[in-house]
C-alpha positions as CSV (number, residue, x, y, z in Angstrom):
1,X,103.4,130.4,83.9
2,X,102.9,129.4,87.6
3,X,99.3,129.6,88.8
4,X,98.6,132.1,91.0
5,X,98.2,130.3,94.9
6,X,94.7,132.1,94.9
7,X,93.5,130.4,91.8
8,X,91.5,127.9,94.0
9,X,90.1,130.6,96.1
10,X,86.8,132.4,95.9
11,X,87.2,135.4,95.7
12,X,85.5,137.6,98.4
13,X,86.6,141.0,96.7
14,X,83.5,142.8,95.6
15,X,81.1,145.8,96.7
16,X,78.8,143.9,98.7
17,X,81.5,143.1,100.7
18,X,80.7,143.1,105.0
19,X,82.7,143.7,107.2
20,X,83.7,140.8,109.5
21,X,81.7,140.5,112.2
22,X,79.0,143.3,110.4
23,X,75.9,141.2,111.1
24,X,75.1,140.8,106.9
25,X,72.7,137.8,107.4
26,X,73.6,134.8,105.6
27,X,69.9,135.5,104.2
28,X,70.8,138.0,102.8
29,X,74.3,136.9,101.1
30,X,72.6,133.7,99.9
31,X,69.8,136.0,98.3
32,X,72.8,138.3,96.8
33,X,74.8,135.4,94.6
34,X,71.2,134.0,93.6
35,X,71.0,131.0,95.7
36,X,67.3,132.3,97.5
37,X,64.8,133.8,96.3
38,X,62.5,136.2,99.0
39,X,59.8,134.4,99.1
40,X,62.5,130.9,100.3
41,X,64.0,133.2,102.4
42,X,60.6,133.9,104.2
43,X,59.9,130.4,104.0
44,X,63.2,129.8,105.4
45,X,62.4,132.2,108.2
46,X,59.2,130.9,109.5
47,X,60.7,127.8,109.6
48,X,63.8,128.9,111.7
49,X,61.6,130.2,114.5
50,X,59.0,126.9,114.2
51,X,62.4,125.0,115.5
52,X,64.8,127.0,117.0
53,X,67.4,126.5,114.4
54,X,69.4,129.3,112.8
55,X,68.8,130.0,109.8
56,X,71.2,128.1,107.2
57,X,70.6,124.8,108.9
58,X,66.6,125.4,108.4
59,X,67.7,126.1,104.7
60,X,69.4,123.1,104.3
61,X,66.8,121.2,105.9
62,X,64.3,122.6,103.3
63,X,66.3,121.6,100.5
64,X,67.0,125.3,99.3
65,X,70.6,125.1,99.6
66,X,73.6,122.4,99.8
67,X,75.8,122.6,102.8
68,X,78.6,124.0,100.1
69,X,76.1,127.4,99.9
70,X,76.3,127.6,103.2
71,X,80.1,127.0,103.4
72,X,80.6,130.1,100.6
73,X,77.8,132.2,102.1
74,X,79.5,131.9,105.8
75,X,83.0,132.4,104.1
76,X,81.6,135.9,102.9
77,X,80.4,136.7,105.9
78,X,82.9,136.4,108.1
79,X,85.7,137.3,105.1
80,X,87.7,134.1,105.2
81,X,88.8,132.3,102.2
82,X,87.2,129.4,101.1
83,X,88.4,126.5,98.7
84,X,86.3,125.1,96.4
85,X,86.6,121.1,96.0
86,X,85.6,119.4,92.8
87,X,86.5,119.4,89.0
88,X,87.6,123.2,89.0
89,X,88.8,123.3,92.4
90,X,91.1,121.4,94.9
91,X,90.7,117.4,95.5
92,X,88.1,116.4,98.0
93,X,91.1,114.6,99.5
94,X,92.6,117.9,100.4
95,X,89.4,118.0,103.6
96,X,91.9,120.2,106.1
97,X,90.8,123.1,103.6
98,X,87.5,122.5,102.4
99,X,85.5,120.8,105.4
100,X,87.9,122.0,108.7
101,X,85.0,120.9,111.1
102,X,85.4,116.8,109.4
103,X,86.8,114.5,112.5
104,X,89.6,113.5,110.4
105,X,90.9,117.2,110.4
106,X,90.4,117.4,114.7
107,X,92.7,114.3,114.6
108,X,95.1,115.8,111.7
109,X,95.0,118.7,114.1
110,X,95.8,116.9,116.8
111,X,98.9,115.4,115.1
112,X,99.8,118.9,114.3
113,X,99.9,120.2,118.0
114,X,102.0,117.1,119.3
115,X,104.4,118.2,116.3
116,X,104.2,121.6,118.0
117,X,104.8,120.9,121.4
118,X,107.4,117.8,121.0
119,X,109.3,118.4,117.5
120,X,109.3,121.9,116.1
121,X,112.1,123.8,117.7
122,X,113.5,126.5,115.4
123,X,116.5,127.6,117.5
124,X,117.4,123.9,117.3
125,X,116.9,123.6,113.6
126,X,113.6,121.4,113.9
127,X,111.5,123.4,110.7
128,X,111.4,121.0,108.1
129,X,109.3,117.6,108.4
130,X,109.0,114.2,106.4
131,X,106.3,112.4,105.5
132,X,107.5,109.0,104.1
133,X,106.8,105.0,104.5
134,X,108.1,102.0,102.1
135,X,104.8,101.4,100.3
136,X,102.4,102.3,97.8
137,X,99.2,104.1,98.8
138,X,99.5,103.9,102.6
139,X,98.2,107.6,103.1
140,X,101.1,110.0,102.5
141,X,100.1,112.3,99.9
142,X,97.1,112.7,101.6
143,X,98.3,113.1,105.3
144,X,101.1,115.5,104.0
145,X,98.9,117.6,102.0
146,X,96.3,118.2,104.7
147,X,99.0,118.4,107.6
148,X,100.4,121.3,105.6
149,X,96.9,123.0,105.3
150,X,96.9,122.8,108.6
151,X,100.2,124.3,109.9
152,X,99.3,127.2,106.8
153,X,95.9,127.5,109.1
154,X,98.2,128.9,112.0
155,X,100.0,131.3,109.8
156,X,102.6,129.3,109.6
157,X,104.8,129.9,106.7
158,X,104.7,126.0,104.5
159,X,106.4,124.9,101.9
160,X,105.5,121.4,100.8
161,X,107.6,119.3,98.2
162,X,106.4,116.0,96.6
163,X,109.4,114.1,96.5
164,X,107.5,111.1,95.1
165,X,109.6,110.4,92.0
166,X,107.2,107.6,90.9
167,X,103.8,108.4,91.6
168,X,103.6,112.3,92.8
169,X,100.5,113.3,93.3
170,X,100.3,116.8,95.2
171,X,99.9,118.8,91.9
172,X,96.6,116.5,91.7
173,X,95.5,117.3,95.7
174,X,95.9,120.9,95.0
175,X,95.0,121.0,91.0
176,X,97.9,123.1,90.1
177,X,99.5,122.3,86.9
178,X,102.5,119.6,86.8
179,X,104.9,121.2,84.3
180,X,107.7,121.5,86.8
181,X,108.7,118.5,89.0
182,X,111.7,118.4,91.4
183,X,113.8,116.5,89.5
C-alpha cells in the first residue's frame, strides 16, 4: 500500500478550526492543543506589551514554547499545511518545507525563478529537469528534493524521480516507504 502524500502533514481538520484570516490568536490556539496554560498566556501577555513584541516571539523568549509550536500554531491559524521534521516526520534536510523563511530556501528560491524565467517553456517542451553531477554526496538529493518543494509551493504540478541506482535517497528525505524503486 502507497502512503497517502498527506501522511507527513498535520492535519488542520477539526472543529476549532478558524477561518483564514479570522483573527483566532495564536494565544489562544496554543492554549487549545495544550501547549499554554492561562496563567503563561497572561504571563506571555504582560510581557508582549513590556517590549513591543507580538505575542509568539515573547513566548518563545519565555521558554513556554519551541519555535516548532509556533510554526504548528501559525499553520492553524492561517490554514496552511505544515510538515513535521524529525523521526515521524520528513528529514530536516527537506528545509524548503519545514523552515521556508531559512536563507538557504531564499537562495533555492532564487534558483527556482531563474529556472522560471530562462528554462521552463512548456510550448517548447522545457517541463522536465535534471539534477545530476559525477560524484558521491555533492548535494543532489538534497537540492532536488527541496527544489521540488519549492516549484510544488507555486502550485506547480511536481513529479520527482530518484534515479540514483546506487545510493537513492529521496524515500529517506521524504520518509515514505522504499518498497518500490524505478528499476
Amino acid at each position: 500500500m502507497l502512503p497517502k502524500p498527506t501522511d507527513n502533514v498535520l492535519s488542520l481538520e477539526g472543529a476549532g478550526r478558524p477561518a483564514a484570516g479570522s483573527g483566532r490568536h495564536i494565544g489562544a490556539i496554543l492554549m487549545d492543543e495544550g501547549k499554554l496554560t492561562a496563567s503563561d498566556a497572561e504571563q506571555v501577555l504582560a510581557r508582549q506589551r513590556e517590549l513591543g513584541w507580538r505575542f509568539g516571539e515573547a513566548a518563545i523568549e519565555l521558554n513556554l514554547i519551541t519555535d516548532s509550536d509556533l510554526r504548528q500554531a501559525l499553520a492553524k491559524q492561517y490554514e496552511f499545511p505544515y510538515l513535521v521534521s524529525g523521526p515521524d516526520g520528513v528529514s530536516k534536510e527537506l528545509i524548503a518545507a519545514w523552515d521556508p523563511f531559512h536563507p538557504v530556501v531564499e537562495e533555492l528560491r532564487a534558483v527556482r525563478t531563474q529556472l522560471l524565467i530562462r528554462w521552463y517553456n512548456p510550448e517548447a517542451g522545457r517541463r522536465t529537469l535534471a539534477i545530476t553531477s559525477p560524484g558521491a554526496r555533492e548535494g543532489r538529493s538534497f537540492v532536488a528534493a527541496n527544489l521540488a518543494v519549492t516549484f510544488s509551493q507555486l502550485g506547480q504540478r511536481t513529479l520527482l524521480i530518484d534515479a540514483d541506482f546506487r545510493a537513492p535517497r529521496q524515500q529517506s528525505i521524504f520518509n515514505i516507504p522504499d518498497r518500490f524503486g524505478l528499476s
